[in-house]
C-alpha positions in Angstrom: 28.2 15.1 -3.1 25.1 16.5 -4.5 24.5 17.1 -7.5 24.4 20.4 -8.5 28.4 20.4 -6.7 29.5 17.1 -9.1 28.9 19.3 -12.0 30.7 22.1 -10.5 33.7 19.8 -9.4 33.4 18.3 -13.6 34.0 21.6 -14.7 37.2 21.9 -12.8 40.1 21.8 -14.2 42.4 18.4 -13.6 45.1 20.1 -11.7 42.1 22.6 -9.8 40.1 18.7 -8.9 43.8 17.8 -7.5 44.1 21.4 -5.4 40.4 21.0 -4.2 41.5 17.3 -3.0 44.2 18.6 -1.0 42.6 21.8 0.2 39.6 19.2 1.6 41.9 16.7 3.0 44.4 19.4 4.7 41.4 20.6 6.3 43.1 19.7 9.9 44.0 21.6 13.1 47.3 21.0 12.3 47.7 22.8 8.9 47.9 26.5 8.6 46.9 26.8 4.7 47.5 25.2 1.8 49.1 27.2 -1.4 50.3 26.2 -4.8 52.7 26.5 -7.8 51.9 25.3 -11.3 54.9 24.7 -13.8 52.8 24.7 -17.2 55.7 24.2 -18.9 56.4 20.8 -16.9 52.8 20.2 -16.0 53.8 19.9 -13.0 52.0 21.1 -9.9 53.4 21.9 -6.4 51.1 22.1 -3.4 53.1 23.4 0.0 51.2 21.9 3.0 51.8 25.1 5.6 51.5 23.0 9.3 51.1 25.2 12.2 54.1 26.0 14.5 52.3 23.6 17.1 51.7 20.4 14.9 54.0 17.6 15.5 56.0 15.6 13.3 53.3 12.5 14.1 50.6 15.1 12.5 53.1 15.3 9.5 53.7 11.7 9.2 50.0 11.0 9.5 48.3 13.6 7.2 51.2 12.5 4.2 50.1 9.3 4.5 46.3 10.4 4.4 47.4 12.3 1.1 49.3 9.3 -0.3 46.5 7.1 -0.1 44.2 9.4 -1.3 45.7 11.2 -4.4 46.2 9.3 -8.2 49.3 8.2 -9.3 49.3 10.2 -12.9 49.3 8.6 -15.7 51.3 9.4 -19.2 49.8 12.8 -20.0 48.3 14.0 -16.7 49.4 16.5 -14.5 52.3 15.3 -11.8 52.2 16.6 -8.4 54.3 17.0 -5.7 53.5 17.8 -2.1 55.9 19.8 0.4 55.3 20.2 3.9 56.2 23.3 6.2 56.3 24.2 9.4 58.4 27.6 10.6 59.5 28.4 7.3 61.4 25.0 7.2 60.7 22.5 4.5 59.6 19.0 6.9 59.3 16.8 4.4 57.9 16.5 0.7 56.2 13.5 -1.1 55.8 12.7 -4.8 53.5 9.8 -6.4 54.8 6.2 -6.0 56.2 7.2 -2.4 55.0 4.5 0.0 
């Protein structure tokens, strides 16, 4: 990352770093788009992972575990996330941190 986009990415919020995370790691043939829900009052943020009507449910499995590996576990304080994937207006599956 140069420069210049490390200070950009700094000045992010924690819960925007998280979203840009996912956005860049969802960035697959099988995903449709990526949108999100913030619960302020919870701190809790909620990205849905949209898959396309063609992915399979190997694409699924494979891109939540990419997600799993990749994103924190939070810590006392920090925002908590949870991830839910669709596909057809059906919920396929959902992850939280600590599921592996």
């Amino acid at each position: 990352m140069s420069r210049q986009k490390t200070r950009q990415h700094d000045r992010l919020t924690p819960e925007q770093q998280l979203e840009d995370e996912v956005r860049r790691l969802a960035d697959h043939p099988c995903v449709d788009s990526v949108s999100d829900h913030f619960a302020g009052a919870y701190n809790e943020l909620g990205l849905t992972i949209h898959l396309t009507p063609a992915s399979s449910d190997t694409d699924y499995w494979a891109l939540r575990e990419t997600l799993l590996d990749a994103l924190p576990t939070p810590s006392a304080g920090t925002t908590i996330w949870m991830l839910i994937f669709n596909r057809d207006g059906k919920i396929v599956g959902t992850a939280f941190p600590g599921d592996r």
